[in-house]
Backbone bond lengths (Angstrom), bond angles and torsions (degrees), N, CA, C in turn:
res aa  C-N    CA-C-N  psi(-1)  N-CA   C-N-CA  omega(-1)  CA-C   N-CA-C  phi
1 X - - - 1.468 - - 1.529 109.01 -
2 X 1.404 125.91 138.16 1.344 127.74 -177.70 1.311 104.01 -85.15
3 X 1.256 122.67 -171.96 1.253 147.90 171.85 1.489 111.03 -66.62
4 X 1.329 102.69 -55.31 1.653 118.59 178.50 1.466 107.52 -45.74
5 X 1.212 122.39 -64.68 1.596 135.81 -145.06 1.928 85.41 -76.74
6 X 1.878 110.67 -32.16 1.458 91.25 -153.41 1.767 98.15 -85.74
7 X 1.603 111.74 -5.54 1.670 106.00 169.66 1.755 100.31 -87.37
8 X 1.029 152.47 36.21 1.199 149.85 141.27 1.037 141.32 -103.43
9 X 1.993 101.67 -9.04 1.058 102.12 178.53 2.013 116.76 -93.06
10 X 1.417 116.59 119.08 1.225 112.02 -173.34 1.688 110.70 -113.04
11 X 1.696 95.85 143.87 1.248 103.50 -178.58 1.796 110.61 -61.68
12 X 1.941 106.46 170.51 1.403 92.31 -170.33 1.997 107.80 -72.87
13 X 0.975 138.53 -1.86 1.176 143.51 -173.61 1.901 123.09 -81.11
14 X 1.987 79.44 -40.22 1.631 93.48 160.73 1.523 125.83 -46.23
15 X 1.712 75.56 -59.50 1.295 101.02 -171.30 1.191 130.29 -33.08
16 X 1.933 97.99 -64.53 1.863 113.27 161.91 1.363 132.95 -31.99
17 X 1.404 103.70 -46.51 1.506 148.99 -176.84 1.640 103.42 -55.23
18 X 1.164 112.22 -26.18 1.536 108.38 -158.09 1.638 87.78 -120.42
19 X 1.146 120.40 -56.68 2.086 130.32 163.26 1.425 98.02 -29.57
20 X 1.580 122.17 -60.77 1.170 111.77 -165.03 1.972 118.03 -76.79
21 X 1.260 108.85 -32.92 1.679 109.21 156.98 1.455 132.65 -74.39
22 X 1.255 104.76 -4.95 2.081 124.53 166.56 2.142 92.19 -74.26
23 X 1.143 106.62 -57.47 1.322 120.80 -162.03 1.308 102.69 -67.26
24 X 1.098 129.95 -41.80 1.538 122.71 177.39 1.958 105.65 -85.51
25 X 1.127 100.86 -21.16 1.517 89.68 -179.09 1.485 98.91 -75.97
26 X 1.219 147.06 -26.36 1.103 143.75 -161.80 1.616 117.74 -102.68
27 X 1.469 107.77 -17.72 1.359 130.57 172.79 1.657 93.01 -82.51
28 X 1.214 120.11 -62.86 1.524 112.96 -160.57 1.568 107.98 -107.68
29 X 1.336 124.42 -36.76 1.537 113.78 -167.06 1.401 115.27 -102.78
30 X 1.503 111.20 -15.06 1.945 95.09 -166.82 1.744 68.34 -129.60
31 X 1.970 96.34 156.51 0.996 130.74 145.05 1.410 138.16 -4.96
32 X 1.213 138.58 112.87 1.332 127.31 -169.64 1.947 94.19 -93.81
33 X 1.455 112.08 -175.44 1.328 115.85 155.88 1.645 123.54 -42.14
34 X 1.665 96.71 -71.65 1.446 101.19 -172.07 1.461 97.40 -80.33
35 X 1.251 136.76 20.41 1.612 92.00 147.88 1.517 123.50 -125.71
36 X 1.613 95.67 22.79 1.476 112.50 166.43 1.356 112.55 -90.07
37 X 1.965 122.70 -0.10 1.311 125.32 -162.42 1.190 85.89 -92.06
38 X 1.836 126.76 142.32 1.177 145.31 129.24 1.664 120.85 1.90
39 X 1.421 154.94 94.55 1.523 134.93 169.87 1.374 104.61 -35.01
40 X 1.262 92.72 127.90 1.989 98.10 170.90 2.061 102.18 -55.97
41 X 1.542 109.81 -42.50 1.552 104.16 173.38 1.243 135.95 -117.63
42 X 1.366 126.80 128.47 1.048 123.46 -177.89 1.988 121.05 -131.43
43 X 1.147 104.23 165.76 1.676 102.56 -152.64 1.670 102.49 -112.11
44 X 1.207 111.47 159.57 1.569 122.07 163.41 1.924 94.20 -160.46
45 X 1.724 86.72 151.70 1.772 88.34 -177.88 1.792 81.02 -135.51
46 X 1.244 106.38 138.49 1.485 109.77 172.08 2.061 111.42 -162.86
47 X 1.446 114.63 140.99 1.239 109.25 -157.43 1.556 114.34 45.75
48 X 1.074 118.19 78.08 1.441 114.62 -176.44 1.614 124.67 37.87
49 X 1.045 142.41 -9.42 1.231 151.84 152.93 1.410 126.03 -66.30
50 X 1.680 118.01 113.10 0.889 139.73 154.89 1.347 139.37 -58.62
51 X 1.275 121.75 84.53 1.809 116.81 -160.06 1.894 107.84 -90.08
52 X 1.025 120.41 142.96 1.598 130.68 164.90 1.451 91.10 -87.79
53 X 0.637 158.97 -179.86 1.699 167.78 -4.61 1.841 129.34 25.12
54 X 1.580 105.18 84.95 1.961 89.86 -173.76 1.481 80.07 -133.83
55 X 0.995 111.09 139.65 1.913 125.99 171.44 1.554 104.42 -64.85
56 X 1.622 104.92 -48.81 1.763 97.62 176.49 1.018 140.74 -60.00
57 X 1.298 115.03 -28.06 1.615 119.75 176.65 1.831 114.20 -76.65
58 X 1.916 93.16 167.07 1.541 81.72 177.84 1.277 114.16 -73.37
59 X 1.062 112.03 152.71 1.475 119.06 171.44 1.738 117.75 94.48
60 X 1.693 107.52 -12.39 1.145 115.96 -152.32 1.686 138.80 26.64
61 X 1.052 108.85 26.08 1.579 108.09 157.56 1.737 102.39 -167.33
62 X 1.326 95.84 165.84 1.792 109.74 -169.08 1.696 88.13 -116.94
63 X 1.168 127.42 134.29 1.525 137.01 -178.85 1.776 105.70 -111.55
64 X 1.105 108.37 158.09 1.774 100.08 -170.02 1.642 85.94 -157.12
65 X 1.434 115.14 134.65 1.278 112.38 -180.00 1.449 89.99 -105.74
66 X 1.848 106.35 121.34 1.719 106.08 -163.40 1.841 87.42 -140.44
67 X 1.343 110.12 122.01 2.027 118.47 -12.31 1.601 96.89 -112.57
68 X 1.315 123.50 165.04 1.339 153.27 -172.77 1.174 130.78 -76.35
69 X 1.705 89.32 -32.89 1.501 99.27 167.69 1.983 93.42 152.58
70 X 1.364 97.88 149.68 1.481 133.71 -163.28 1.465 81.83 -96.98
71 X 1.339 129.10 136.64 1.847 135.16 128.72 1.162 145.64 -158.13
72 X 1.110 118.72 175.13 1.632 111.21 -162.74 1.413 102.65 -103.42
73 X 1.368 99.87 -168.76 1.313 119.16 -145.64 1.806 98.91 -91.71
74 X 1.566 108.70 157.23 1.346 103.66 173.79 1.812 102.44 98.00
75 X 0.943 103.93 -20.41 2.170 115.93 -178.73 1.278 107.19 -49.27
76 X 1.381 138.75 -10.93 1.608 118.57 -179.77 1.371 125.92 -71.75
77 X 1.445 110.80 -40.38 1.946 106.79 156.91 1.400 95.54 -116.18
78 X 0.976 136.12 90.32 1.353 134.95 136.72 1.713 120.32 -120.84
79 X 0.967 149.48 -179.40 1.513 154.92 171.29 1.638 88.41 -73.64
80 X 1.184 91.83 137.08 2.136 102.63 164.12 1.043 108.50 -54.07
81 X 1.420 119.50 -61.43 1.799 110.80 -173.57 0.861 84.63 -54.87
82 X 1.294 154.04 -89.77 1.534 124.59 -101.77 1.794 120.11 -84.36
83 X 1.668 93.83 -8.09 1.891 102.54 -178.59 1.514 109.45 -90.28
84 X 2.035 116.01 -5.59 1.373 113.97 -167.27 1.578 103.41 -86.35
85 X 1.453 108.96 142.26 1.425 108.59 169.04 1.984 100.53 -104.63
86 X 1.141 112.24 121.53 1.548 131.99 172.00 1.462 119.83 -41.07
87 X 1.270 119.67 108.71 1.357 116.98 -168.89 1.751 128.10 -121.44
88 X 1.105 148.73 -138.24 1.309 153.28 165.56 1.119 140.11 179.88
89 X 1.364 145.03 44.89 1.202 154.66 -175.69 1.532 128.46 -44.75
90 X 1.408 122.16 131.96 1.270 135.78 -150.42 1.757 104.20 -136.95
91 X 1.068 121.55 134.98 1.239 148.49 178.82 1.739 89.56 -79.22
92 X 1.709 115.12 115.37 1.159 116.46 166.13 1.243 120.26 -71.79
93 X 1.659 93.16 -61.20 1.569 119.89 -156.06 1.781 114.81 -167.80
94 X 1.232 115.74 130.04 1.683 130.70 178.93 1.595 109.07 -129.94
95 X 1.737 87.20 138.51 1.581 86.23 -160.05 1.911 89.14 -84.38
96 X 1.617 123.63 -172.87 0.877 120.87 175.68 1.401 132.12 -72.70
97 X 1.233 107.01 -24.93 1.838 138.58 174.24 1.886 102.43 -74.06
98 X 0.951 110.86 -10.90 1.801 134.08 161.16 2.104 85.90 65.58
99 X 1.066 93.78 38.78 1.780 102.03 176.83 1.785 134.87 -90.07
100 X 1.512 73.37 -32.62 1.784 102.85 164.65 1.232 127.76 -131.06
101 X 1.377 119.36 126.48 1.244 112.27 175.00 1.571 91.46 -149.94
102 X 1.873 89.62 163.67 2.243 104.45 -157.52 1.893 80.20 -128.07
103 X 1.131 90.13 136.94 1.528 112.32 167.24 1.301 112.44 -115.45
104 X 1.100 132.40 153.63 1.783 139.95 151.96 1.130 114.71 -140.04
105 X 1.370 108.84 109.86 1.836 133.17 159.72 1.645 124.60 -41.78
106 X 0.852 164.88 115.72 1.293 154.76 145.44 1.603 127.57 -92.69
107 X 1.253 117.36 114.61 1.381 118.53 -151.36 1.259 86.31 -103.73
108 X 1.395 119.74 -172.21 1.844 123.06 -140.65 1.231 75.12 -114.84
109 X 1.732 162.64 -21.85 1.354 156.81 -133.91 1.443 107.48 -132.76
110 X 2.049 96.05 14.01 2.123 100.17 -173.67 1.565 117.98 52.59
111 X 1.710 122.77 53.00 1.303 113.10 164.70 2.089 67.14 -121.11
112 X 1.695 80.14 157.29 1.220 105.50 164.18 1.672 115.88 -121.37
113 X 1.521 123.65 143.64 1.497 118.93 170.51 1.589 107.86 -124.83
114 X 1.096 120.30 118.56 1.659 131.64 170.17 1.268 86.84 -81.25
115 X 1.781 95.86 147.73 1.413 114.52 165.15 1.594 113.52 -137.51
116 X 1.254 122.60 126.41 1.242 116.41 -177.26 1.832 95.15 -108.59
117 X 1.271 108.60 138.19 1.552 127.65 -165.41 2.004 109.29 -128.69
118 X 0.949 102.39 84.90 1.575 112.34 172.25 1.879 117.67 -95.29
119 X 1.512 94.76 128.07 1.808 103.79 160.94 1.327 102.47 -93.93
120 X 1.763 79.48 132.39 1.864 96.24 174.05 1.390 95.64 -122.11
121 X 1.318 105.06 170.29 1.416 118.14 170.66 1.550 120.37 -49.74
122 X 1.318 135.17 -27.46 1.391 146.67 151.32 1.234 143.30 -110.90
123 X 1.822 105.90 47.67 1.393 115.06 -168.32 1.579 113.44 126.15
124 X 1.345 102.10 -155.11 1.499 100.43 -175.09 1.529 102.49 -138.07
125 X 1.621 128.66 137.79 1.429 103.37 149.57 1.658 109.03 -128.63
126 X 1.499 104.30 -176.56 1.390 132.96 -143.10 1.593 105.67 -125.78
127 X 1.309 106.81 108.53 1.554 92.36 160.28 1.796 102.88 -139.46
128 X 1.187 88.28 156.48 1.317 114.84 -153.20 1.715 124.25 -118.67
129 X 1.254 151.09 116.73 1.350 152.40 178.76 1.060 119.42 -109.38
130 X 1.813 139.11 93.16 1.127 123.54 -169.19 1.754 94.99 -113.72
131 X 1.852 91.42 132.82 1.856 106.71 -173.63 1.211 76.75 -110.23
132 X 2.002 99.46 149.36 1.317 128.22 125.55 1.228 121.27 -75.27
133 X 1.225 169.53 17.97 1.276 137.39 -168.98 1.428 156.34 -75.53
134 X 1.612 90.58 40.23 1.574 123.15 162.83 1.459 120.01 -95.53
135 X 1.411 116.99 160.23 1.408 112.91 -168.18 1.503 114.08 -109.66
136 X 1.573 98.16 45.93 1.993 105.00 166.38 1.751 85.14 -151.87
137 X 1.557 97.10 148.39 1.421 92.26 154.88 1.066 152.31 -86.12
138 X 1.316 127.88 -175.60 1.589 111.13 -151.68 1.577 105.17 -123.71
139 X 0.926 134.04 126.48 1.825 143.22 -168.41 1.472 102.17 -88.11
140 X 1.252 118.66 38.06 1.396 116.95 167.61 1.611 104.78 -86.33
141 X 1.230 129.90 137.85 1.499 117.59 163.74 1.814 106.39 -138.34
142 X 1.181 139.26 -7.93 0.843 124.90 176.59 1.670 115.42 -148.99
143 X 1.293 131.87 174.62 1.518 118.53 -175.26 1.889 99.28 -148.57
144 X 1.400 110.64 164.34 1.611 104.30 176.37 1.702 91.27 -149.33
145 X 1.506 78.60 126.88 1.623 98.45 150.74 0.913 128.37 -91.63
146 X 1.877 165.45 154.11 0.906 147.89 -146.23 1.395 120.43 -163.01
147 X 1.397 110.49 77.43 1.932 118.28 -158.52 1.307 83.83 -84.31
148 X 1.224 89.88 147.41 1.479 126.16 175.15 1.562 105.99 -107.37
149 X 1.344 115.13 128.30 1.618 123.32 -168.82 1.200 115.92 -142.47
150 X 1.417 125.73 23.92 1.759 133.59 163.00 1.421 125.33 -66.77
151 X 1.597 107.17 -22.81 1.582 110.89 -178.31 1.718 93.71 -97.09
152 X 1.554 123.08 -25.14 1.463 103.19 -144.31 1.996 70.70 -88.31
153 X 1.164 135.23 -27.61 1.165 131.12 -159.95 1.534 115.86 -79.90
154 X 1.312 103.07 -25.63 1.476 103.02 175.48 1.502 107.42 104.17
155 X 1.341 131.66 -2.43 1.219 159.97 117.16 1.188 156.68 -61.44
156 X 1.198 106.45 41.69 1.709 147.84 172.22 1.525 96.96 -67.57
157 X 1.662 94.93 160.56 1.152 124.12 179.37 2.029 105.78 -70.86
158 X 0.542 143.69 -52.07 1.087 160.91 103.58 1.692 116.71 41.11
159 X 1.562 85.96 -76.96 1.562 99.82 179.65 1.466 104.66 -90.28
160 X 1.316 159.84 -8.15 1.022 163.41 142.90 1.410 138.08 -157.84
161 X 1.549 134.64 131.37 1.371 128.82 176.87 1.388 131.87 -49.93
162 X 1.146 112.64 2.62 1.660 128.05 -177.70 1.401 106.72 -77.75
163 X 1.872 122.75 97.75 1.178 104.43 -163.64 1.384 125.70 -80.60
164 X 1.584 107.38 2.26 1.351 127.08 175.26 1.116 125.66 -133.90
165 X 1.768 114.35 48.98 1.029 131.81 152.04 1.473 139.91 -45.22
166 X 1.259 106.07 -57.07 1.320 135.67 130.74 1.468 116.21 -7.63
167 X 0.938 133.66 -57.43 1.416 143.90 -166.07 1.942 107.79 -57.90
168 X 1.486 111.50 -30.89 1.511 103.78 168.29 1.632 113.76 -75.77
169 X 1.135 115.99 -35.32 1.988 118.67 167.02 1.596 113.36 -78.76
170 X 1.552 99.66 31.78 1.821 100.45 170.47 1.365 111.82 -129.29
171 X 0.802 126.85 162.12 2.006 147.05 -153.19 0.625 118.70 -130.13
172 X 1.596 134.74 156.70 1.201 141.19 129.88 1.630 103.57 -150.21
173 X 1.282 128.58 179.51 1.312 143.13 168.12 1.299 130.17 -114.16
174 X 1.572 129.10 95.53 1.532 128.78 178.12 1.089 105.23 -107.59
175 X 1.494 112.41 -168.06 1.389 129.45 -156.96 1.281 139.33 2.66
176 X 1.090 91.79 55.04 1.708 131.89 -171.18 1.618 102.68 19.99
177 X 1.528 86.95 72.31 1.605 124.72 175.39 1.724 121.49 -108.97
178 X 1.515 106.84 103.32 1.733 85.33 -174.38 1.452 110.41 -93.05
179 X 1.455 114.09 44.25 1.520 116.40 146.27 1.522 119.50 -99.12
180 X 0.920 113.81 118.58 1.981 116.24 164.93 1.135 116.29 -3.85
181 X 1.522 151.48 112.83 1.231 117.39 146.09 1.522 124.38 -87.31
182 X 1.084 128.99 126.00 1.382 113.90 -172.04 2.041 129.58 -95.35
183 X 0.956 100.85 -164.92 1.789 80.59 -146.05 1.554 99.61 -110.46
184 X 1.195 134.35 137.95 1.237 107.50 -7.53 1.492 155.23 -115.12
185 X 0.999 108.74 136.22 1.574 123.42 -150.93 1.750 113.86 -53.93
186 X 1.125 121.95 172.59 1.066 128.73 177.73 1.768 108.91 -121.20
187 X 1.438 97.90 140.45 1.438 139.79 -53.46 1.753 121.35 -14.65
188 X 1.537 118.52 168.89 1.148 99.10 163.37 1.594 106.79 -171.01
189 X 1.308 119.01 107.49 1.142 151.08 -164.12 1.576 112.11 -36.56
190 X 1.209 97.96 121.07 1.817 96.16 178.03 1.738 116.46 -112.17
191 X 1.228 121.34 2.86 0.996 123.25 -172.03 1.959 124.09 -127.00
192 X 0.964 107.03 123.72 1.805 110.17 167.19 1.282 110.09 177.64
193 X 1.326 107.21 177.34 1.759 110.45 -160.47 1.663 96.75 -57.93
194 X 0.977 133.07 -24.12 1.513 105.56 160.28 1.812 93.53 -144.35
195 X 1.553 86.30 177.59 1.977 115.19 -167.36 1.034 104.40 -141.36
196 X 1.623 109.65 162.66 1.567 132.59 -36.13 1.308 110.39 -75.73
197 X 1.586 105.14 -173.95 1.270 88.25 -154.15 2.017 95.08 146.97
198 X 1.355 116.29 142.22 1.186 109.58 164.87 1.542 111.66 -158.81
199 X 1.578 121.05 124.29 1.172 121.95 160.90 1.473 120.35 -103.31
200 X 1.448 103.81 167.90 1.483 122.31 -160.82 1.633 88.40 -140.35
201 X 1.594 108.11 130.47 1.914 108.76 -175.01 1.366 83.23 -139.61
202 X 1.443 88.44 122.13 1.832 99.06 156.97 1.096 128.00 -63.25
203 X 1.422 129.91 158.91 1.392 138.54 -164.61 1.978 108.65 -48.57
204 X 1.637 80.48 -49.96 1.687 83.28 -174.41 1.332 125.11 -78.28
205 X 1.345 121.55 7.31 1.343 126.96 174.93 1.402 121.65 -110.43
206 X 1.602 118.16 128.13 1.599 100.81 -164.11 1.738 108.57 -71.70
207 X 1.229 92.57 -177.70 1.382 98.89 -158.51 1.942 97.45 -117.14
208 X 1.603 110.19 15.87 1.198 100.44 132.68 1.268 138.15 -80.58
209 X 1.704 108.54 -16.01 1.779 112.09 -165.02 1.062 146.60 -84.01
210 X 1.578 82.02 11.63 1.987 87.89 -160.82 1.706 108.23 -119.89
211 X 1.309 123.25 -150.83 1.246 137.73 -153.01 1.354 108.56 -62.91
212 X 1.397 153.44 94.76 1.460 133.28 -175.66 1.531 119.52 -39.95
213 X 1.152 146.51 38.51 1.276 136.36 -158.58 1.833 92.95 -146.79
214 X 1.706 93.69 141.13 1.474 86.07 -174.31 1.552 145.18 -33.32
215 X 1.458 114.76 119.45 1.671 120.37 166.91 0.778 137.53 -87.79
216 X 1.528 90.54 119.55 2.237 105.78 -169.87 1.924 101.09 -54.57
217 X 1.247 108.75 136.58 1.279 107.74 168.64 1.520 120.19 -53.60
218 X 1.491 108.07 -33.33 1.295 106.10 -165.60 1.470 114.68 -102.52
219 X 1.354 133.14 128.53 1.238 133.49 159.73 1.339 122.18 -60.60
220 X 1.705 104.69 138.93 1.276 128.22 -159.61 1.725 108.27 -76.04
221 X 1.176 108.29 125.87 1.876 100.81 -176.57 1.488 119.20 -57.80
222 X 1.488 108.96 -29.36 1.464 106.03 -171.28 1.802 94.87 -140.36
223 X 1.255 106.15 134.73 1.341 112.34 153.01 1.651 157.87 -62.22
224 X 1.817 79.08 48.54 1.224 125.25 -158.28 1.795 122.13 -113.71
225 X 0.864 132.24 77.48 1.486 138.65 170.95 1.121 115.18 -94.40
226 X 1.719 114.64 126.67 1.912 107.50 153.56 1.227 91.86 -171.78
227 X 1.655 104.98 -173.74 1.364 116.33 166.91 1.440 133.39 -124.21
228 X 1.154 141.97 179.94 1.620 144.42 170.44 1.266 105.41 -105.86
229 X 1.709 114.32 130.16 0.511 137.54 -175.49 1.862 146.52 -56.62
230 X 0.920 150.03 45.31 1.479 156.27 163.02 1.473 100.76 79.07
231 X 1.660 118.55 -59.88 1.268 105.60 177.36 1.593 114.29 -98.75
232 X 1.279 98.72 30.24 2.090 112.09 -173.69 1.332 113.30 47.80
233 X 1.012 149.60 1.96 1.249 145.21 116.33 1.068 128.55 49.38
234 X 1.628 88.50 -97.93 1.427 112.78 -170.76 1.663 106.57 -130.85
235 X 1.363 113.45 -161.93 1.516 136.88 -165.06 1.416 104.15 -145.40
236 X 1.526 116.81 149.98 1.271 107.27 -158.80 1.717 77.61 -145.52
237 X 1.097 158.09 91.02 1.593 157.07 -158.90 1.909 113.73 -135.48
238 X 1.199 108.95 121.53 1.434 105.03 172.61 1.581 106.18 -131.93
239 X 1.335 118.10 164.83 1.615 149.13 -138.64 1.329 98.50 -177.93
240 X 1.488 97.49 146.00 1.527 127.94 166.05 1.800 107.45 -150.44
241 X 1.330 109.17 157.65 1.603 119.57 155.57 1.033 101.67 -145.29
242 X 1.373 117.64 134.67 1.471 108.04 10.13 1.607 98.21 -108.96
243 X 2.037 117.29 133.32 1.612 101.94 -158.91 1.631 90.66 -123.71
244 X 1.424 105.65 154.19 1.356 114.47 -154.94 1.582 92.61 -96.27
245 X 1.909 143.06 -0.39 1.271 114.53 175.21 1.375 80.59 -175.65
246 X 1.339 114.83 162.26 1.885 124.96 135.18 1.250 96.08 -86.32
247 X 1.863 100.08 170.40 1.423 119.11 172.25 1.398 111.15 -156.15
248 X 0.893 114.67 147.62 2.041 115.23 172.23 1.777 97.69 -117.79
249 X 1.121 104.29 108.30 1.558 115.73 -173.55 1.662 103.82 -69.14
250 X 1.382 86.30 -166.14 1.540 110.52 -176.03 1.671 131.30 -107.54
251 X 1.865 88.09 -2.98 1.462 94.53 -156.05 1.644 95.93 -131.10
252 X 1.476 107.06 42.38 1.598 108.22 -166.29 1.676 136.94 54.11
253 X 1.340 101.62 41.02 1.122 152.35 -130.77 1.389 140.52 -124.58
254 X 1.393 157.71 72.11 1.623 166.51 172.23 1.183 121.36 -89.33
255 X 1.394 119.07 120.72 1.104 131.54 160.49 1.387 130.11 -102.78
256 X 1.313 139.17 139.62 1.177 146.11 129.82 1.500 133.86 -91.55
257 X 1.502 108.80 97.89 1.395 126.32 -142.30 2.054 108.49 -93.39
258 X 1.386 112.81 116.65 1.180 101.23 -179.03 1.275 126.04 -89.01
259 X 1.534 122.31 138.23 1.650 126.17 -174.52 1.527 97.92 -78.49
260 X 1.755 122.48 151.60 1.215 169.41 119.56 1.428 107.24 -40.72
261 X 1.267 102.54 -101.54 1.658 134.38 -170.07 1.421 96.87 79.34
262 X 1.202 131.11 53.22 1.908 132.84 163.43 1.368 98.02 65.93
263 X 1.227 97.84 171.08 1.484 116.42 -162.95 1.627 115.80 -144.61
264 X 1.252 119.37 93.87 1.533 120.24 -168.32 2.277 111.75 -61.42
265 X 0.636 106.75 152.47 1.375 101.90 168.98 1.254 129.72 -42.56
266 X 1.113 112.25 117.33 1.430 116.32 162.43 2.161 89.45 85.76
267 X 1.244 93.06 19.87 2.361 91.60 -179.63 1.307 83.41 -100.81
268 X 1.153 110.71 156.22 1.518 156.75 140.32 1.662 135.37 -91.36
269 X 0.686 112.67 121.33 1.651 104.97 -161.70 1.874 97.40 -131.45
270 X 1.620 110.98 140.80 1.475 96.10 174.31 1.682 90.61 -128.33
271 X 1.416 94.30 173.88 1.751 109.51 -148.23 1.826 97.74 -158.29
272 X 1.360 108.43 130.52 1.648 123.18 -174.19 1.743 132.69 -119.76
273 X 0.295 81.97 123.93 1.856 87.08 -169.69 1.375 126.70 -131.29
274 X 1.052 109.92 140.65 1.644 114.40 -177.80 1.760 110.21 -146.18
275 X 1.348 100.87 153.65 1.644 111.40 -179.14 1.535 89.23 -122.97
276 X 1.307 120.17 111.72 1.586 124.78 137.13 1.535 135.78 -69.25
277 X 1.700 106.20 107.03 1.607 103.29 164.20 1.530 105.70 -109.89
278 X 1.561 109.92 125.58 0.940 104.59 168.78 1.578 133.18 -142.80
279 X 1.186 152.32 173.21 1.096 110.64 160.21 1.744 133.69 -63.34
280 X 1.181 111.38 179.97 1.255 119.98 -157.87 1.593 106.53 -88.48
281 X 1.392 107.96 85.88 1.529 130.10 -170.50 1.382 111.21 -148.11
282 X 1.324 116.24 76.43 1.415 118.93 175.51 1.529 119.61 -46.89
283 X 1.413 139.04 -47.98 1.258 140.84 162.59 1.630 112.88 -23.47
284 X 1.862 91.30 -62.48 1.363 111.82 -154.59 1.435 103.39 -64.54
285 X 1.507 126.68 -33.20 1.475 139.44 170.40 1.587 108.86 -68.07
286 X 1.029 138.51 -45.14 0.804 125.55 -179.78 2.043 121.90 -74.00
287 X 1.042 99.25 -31.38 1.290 115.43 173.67 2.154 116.63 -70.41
288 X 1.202 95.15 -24.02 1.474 92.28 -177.41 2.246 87.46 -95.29
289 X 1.235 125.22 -14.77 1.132 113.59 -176.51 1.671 119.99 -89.39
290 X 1.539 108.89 -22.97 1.236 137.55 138.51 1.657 130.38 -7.07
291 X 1.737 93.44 -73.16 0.933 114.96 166.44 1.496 137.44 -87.05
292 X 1.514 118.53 -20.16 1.342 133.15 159.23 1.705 107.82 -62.95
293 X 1.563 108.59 -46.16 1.054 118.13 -166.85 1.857 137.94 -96.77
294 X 1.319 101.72 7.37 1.620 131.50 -148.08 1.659 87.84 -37.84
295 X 0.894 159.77 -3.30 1.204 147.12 -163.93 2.053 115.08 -127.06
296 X 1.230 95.84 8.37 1.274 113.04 165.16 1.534 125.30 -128.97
C-alpha cells in the first residue's frame, strides 16, 4: 500500500464529518445548478429602443421603441403633433447581468418619470414614478411604448410586404371571453382622422383621449394585448395599470399604452407594466395576469 491510498483511507466518522460539510457548503456557500444557469432574458435600451434579449424566440429579441411619445388629453381628433408633449430619455443605470436597467424621461413642462426595468424568468416588468415638481400643472395624460412584432410573428419585412400581416398572430380579449380573439376582430373600425389602425379604450378612459386612429366600439375585457408567435411557440403579451388603450399600429406594431391623467404640482403618481413571454398556453397567460393584475 502507498502512502497515497493510506491518506484516503477515512474512518466511518470522518467520513460523515466531511458528507456533512460538502452538504452545507452546497446548501449555503457554493452555487447550485440553476443559479449558475445563464437568465433565459436579458435587456439593453439604446437610441430610444428597448431590446428583450431571449435566444428562443424567432428573431431572438423583442424591440420596443420606449417611449414614442408623451400626450395629453383631448388626442382622438386632433393632429398628432399638436397633443405630443416633447420629451428625452436617458439611460440611468444597467446592472452587469444586463437584468436591470433605470431610465428617466424628462418632458418639456419639468415632470420627470423614472423607470425601473427588470428580466424575469417570464418577461419583463416596469415600474414607473411620474413627479411634478414644478409649480403649474402638467397636461401629460397618457404615454406609448411601441413593440414591434414582425420578426417575433413571422411577419417581417423580410418575409413579406404585407404590412399587416401580422394582424392574424395578434390578440386581444372581449366579451369577457378568456379565449383570444384575434385580429381582426369583429366589429372593427374603419374610420378616424387617420387609417388603419385599431384602438380599444377602456371603460374608464374617455373616449376623447386616446390614439386618433379608428375605435373599436367594443371595450377590451382585459388589459391585455399580444401575439403568437411565427413558429407558435410562444406568446409575446404586454399590460400596464393603470393603461389608457390597446392599439394595433401601423408599423408592424402593438401597443399597450399607459395612462398619466396630468399631474398637479408637487403629485407623484406610480404606474406598472409588464411584457409576457411565454410559452404558448393561453390559460397559463392569462392566469399569471390575473394575479399580477386582480383589478382588471
Amino acid at each position: 500500500m502507498t502512502k497515497y491510498s493510506r491518506v484516503l483511507r477515512f474512518g466511518p466518522h470522518t467520513a460523515l464529518a466531511l458528507l456533512l460539510i460538502f452538504c452545507i457548503f452546497a446548501a449555503i456557500g457554493g452555487p447550485t445548478q440553476s443559479e449558475g444557469r445563464p437568465h433565459p432574458i436579458t435587456l439593453a435600451w439604446e437610441n430610444n429602443i428597448l431590446t428583450i434579449h431571449h435566444s428562443g424566440i424567432p428573431g431572438g429579441k423583442i424591440d420596443t421603441w420606449y417611449l414614442e411619445a408623451y400626450c395629453r388629453a383631448g388626442s382622438t381628433d386632433r393632429k398628432w403633433e399638436d397633443s405630443l408633449i416633447s420629451h428625452e430619455t436617458e439611460l440611468l443605470s444597467i446592472n452587469e447581468e444586463r437584468t436591470v436597467l433605470k431610465l428617466r424621461c424628462t418632458l418639456s413642462d419639468g415632470v420627470t418619470i423614472d423607470h425601473i426595468i427588470r428580466a424575469v424568468p417570464d418577461g419583463v416588468t416596469l415600474d414607473l414614478v411620474a413627479r411634478n415638481l414644478g409649480n403649474t400643472a402638467s397636461l401629460v395624460h397618457w404615454a406609448q411604448p411601441c413593440t414591434r412584432v414582425g420578426t417575433f410573428t413571422g411577419m417581417g419585412s423580410s418575409v413579406t410586404n404585407d404590412k399587416y400581416a401580422y394582424l392574424k398572430r395578434s390578440f386581444i380579449f372581449q366579451d369577457n371571453d378568456e379565449e383570444p380573439d384575434f385580429m381582426p376582430t369583429t366589429p372593427w373600425a374603419m374610420e378616424a382622422r387617420y387609417v388603419p389602425g385599431q384602438v380599444w379604450c377602456p371603460a374608464d378612459v374617455p373616449r376623447t383621449d386616446v390614439n386618433p386612429r379608428p375605435l373599436n366600439p367594443k371595450p377590451s375585457s382585459f388589459g391585455l394585448i399580444g401575439c403568437v408567435s411565427g413558429d407558435e411557440k410562444w406568446i409575446l403579451a404586454m399590460a400596464w395599470e393603470p393603461y389608457q388603450e390597446l392599439f394595433q399600429g401601423v408599423i408592424r406594431c402593438l401597443h399597450s399604452d399607459f395612462r398619466i391623467g396630468g399631474l398637479a404640482p408637487d403629485e407623484e403618481k406610480r404606474i406598472r407594466g409588464r411584457f409576457y413571454l411565454v410559452p404558448n398556453d393561453f390559460p397559463s397567460l392569462l392566469a399569471r395576469y390575473k394575479k399580477e393584475f386582480p383589478d382588471r
